[in-house]
C-alpha positions as CSV (number, residue, x, y, z in Angstrom):
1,X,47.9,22.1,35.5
2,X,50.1,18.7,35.0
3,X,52.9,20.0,32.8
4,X,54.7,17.0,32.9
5,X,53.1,15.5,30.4
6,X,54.2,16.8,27.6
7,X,51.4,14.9,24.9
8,X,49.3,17.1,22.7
9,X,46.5,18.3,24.0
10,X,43.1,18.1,22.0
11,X,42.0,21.5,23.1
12,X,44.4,22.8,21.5
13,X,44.7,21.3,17.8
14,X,41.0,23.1,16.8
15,X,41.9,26.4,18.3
16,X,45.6,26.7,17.7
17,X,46.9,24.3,15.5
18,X,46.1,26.1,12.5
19,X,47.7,29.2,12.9
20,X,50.8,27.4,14.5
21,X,51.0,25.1,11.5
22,X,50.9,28.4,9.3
23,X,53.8,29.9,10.7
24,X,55.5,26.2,11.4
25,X,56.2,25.7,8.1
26,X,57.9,29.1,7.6
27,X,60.4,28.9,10.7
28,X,60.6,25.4,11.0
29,X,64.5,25.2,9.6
30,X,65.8,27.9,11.7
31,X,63.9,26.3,14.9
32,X,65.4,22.9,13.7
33,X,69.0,24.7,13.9
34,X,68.5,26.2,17.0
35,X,67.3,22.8,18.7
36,X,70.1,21.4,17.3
37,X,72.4,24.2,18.6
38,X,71.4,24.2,22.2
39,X,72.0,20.5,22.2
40,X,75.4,20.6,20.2
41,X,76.9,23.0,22.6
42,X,76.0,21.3,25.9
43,X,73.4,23.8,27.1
44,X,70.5,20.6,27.4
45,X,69.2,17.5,25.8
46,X,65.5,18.7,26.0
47,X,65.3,22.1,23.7
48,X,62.4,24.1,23.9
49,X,60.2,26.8,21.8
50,X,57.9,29.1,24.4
51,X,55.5,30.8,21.7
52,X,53.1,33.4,22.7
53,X,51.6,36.4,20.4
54,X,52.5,38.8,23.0
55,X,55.7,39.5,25.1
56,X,56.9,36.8,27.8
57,X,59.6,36.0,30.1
58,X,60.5,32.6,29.0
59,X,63.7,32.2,27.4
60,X,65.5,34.4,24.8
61,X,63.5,35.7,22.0
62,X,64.4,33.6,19.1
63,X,62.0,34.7,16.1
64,X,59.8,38.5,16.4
65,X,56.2,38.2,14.9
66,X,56.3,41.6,13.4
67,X,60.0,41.1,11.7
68,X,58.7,37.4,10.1
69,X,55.3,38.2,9.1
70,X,54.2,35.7,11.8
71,X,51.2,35.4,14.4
72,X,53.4,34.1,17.2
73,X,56.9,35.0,19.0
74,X,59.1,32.5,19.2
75,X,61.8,31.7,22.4
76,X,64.3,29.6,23.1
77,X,64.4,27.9,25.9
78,X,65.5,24.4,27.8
79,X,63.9,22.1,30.3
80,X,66.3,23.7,32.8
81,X,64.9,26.9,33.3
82,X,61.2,25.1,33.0
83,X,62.2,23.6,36.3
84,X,64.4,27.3,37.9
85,X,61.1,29.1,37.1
86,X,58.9,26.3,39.0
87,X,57.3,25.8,35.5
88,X,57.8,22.2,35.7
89,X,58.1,20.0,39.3
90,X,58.5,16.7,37.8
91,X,61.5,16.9,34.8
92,X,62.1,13.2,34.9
93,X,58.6,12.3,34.0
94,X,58.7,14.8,31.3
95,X,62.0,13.5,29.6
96,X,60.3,10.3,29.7
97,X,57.2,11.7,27.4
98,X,59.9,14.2,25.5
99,X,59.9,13.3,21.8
100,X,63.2,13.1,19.6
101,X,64.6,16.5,19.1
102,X,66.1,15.4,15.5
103,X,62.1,15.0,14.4
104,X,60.2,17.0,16.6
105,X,59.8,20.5,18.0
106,X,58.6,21.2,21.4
107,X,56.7,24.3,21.6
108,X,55.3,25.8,24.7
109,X,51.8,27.5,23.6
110,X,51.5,30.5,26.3
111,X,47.8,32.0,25.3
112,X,44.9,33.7,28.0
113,X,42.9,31.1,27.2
114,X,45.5,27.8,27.0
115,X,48.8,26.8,28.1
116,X,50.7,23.6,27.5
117,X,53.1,21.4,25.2
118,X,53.0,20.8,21.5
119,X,54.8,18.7,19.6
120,X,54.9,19.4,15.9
121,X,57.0,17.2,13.6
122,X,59.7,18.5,11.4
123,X,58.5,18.7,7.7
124,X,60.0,15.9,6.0
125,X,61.7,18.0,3.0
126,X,63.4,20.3,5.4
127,X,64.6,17.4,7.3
128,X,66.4,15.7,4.3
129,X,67.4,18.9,3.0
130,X,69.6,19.2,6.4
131,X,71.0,15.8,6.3
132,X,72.2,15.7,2.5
């Protein structure tokens, strides 16, 4: 699988962008703040969110399923350990395709079925409500 390309795939907005949209909207400020924290303090320019509904070893776990009333796990991560854990061979290409941090979140879907790159705006409100 090309993961270098981190574009959304169609396969997985019928199947999984519902239920990640659902919980999206619930986390979405605290996954903004955490983006903006592992940029602010110089651990790397491309954040990442690994989500999976069951236990993985992909970053740190950032948001619990059970504790939020979710259907997925959030990490944290960064395209650093992507390319450590020979996730990822081709980094430049993919900070080519990465979308602004500020607007967008980069989740890592991790399912049996599917695994790739999502990028899921910021709502709007949220977004102003940070920057007022």
């Amino acid at each position: 699988m090309d993961r270098t390309n981190p574009g959304n795939d169609p396969e997985l907005n019928g199947k999984y962008l519902g239920t990640i949209s659902q919980d999206f909207v619930k986390i979405a400020e605290t996954l903004k703040d955490a983006s903006y924290q592992i940029r602010k303090r110089g651990f790397s320019d491309f954040p990442m969110f690994p989500i999976c509904k069951t236990d993985q070893v992909i970053g740190e776990l950032l948001i619990d399923k059970k504790g939020a009333n979710l259907e997925w796990n959030y990490f944290a991560s960064y395209l650093d350990e992507f390319v450590q854990r020979k996730l990822m061979d081709k980094p430049e290409e993919f900070k080519v395709t990465y979308k602004d941090p500020d607007e967008f979140c980069c989740l890592f879907v991790i399912d049996k079925e599917f695994t790739n790159f999502l990028f899921i705006p910021y709502p709007e409100d949220q977004w102003e409500q940070l920057n007022s």
